[in-house]
C-alpha positions as CSV (number, residue, x, y, z in Angstrom):
1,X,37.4,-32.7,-151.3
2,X,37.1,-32.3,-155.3
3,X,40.3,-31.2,-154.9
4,X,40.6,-27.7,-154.8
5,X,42.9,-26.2,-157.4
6,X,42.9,-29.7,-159.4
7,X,41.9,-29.7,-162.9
8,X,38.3,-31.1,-164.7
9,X,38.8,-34.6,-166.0
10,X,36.3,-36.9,-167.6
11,X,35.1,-40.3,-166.4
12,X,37.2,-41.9,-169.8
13,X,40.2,-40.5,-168.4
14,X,40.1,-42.3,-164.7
15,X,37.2,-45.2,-165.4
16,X,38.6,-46.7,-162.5
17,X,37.0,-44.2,-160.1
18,X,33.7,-44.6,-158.1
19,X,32.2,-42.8,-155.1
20,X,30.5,-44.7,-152.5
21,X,27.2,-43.6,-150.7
22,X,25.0,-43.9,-147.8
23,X,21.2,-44.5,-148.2
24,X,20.8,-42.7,-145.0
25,X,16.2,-43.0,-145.4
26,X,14.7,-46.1,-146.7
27,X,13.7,-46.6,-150.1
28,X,15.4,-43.0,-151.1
29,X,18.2,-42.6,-153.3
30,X,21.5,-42.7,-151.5
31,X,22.8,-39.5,-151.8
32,X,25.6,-39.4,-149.0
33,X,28.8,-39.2,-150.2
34,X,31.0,-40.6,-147.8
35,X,34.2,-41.6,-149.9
36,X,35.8,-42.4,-153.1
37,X,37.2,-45.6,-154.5
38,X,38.9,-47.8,-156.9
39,X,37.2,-50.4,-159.0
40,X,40.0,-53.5,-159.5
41,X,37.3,-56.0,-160.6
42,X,33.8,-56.6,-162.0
43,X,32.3,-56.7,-158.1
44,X,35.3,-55.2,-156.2
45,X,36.5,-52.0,-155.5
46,X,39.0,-50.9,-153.1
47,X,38.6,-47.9,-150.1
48,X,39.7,-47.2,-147.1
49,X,38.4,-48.9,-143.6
50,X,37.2,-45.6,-142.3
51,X,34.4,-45.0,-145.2
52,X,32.3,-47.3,-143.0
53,X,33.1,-45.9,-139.4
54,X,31.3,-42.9,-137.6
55,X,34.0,-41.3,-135.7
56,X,31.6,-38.7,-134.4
57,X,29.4,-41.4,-132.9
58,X,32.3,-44.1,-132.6
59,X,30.2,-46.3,-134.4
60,X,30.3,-48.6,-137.6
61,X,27.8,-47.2,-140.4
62,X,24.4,-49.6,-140.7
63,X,23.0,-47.7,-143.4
64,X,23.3,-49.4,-146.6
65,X,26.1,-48.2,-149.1
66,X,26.0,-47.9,-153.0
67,X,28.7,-47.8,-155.2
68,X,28.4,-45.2,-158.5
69,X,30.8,-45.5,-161.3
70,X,30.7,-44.0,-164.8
71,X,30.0,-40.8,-164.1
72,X,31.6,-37.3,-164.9
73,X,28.8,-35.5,-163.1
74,X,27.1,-36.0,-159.9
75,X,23.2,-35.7,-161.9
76,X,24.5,-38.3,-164.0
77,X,23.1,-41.7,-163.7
78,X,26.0,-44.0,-164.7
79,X,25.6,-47.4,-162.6
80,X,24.3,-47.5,-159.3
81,X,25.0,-50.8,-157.6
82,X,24.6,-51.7,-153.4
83,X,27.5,-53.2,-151.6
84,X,27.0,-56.7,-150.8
85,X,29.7,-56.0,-148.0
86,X,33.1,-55.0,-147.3
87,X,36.4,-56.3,-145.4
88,X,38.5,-54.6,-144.0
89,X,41.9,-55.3,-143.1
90,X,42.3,-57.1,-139.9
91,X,45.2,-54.8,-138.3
92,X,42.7,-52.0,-139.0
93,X,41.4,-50.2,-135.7
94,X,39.4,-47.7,-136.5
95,X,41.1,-45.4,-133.6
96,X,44.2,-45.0,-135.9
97,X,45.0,-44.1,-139.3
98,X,47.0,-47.3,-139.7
99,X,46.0,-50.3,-142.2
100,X,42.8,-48.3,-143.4
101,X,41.9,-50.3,-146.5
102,X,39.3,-52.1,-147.6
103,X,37.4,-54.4,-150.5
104,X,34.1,-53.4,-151.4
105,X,31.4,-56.2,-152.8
106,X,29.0,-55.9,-154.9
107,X,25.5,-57.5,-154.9
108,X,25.6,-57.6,-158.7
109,X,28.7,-56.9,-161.5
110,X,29.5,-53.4,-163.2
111,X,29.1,-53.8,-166.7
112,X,33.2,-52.8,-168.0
113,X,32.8,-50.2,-171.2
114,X,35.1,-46.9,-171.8
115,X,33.8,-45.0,-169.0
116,X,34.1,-47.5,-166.2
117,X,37.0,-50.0,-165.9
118,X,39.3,-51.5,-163.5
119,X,42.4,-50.1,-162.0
120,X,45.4,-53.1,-161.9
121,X,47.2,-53.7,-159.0
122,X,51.3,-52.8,-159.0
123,X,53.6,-55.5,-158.6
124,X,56.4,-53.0,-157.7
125,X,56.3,-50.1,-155.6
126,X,56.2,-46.8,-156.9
127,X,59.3,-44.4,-157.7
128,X,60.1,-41.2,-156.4
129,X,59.7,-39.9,-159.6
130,X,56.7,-40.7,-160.4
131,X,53.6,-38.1,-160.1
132,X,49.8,-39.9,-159.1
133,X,46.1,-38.7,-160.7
134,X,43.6,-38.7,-158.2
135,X,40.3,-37.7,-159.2
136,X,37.1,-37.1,-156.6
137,X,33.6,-35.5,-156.0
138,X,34.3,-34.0,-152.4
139,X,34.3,-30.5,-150.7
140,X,35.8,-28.0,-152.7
141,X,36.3,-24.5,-152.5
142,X,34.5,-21.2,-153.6
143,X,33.1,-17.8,-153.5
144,X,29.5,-17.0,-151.5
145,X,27.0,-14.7,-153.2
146,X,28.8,-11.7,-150.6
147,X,32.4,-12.8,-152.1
148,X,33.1,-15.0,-149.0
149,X,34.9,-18.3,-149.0
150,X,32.7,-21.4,-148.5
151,X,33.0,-25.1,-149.5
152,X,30.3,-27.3,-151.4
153,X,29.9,-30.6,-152.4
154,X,31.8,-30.8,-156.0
155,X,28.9,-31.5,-158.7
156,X,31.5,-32.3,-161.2
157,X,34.6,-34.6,-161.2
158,X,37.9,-32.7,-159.9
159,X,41.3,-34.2,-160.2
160,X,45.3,-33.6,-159.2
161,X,48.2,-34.8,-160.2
162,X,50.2,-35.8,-156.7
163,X,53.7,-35.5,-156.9
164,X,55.8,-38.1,-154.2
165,X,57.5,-36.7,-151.3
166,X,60.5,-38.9,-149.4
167,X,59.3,-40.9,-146.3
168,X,61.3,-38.7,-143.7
169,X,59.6,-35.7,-145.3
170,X,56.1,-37.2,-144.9
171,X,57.1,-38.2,-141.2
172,X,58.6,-34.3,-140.8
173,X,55.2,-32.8,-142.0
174,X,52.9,-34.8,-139.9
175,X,55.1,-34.7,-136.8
176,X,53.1,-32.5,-133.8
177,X,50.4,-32.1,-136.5
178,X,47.8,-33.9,-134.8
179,X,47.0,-36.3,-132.3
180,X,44.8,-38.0,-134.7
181,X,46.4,-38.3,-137.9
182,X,50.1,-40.1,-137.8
183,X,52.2,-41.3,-140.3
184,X,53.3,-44.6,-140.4
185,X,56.1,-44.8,-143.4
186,X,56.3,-48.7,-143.9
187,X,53.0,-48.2,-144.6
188,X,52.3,-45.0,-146.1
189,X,53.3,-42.1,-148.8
190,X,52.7,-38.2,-148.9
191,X,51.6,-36.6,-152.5
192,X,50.4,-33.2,-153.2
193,X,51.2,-30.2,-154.6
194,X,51.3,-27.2,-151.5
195,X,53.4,-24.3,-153.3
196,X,51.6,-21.3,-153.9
197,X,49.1,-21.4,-157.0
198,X,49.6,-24.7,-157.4
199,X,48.7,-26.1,-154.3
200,X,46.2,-28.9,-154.9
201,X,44.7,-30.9,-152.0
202,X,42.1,-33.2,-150.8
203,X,39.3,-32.4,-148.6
204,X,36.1,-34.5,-147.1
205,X,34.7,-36.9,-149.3
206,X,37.8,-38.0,-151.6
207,X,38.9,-40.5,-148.7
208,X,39.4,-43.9,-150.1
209,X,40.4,-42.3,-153.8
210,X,43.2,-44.0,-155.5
211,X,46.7,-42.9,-156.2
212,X,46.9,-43.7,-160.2
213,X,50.2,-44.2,-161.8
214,X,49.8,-45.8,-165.5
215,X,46.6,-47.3,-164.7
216,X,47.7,-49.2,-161.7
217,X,46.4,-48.3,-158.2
218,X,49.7,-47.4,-156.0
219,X,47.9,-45.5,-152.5
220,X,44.5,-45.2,-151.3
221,X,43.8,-41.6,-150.1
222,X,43.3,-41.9,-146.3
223,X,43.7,-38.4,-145.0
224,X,45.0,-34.9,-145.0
225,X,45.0,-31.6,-143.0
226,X,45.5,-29.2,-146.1
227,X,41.8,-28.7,-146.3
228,X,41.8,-27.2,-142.4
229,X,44.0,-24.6,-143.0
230,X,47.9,-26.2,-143.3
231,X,50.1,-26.7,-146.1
232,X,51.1,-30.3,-145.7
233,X,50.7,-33.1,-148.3
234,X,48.0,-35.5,-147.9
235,X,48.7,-39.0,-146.8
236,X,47.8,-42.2,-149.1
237,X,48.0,-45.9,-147.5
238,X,50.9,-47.7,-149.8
239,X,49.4,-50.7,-151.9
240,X,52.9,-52.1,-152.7
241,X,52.6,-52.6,-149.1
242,X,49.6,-54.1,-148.6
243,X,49.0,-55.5,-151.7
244,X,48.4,-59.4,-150.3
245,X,45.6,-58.4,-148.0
246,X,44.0,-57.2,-151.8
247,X,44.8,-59.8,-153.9
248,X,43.9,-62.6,-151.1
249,X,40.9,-60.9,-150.8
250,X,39.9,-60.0,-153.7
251,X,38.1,-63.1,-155.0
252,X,35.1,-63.4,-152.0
């Protein structure tokens, strides 16, 4: 989602984040949002595996992608550059939620400045105590013109700050939740906030986001179930974990 009940931050305060998008006609603008992402190098960013799959069709995407960055506002311009290619991480399957990362090319460099630089990569884990910004242009949530509920496309940039839940928490939440979405704890985390008018969650389109903690990337937003209706956390892949598939990677 642009996270609904998050906060309105500017591109200098996260100029780590992008958005990735599908040029679904030729020689049109892509304008698909399909997922966020994390830049961690002048032609690398990092998302999750899924961001190119078509569940509905069980299909890899063909379309070409784009990657955006600099921007605080969908009209803006900022810097447009296509994706070269990605890899993804070779224990991913894209009929689980397990190992769903992945390193974004680009065809040419971003140019660094204050609005768009890269995210470092942790070389501990994170602590329980610490709370994650994640930032996004997905779904979020509003009023129709008769005073219904409905969710749009966020025009602007939406973030949260993610407070950590224990392991066995994040397993409890998720357990008979779904037959789609499982939690695997060596290689996951849980973050949100869920508690009355504070709940803050994710909802389509901030998939592949990063978990920021001091300007170092700790989880890549892979899914949640808040957005359909039930108060648990969402679920970020753990980088501390999976750190060596990035940094072996990283330098294609």
């Amino acid at each position: 989602m642009a996270f609904y009940k998050g906060y309105e931050p500017y591109v200098i305060d996260c100029p780590y984040h992008a958005i990735l998008l599908e040029q679904t006609k030729p020689n049109e603008p892509p304008r698909m949002l399909h997922c966020g992402a994390t830049i961690i190098g002048p032609k690398v960013a990092v998302t999750v595996a899924s961001c190119f799959y078509d569940k509905y069709f069980n299909r890899p995407r063909t379309n070409k992608f784009f990657l955006q960055a600099g921007i605080t506002f969908r009209r803006e311009a900022g810097e447009l550059i296509e994706v070269d290619h990605h890899v993804d991480h070779p224990e991913y399957n894209p009929n689980s939620t397990d190992y769903d990362v992945s390193l974004v090319f680009l065809k040419e460099p971003l140019k660094f400045s204050k609005n768009i630089e890269p995210a470092t990569i942790p070389e501990e884990p994170v602590t329980p105590d610490k709370i994650g910004r994640v930032v996004g242009f997905g779904l979020t949530q509003g009023r129709d013109f008769k005073g219904g509920i409905t969710h749009y496309q966020s025009l602007r940039l939406i973030g949260i700050d993610a407070p950590l839940y224990s392991q066995e928490k994040c397993v409890n939440f998720y357990e008979g939740q779904s037959e789609e979405y499982h939690v695997e704890p060596e290689r996951m985390f849980c973050a949100g906030m869920l508690r009355g008018d504070s709940e803050q969650y994710m909802c389509p389109g901030d998939e592949g986001a990063g978990f920021i903690v001091d300007g170092a990337l700790h989880g890549i937003l892979a899914f949640g179930l808040a957005c359909h209706g039930r108060k648990i956390p969402d679920v970020y892949m753990n980088v501390s974990v999976l750190k060596n598939f990035i940094l072996e990677n990283k330098d294609q």
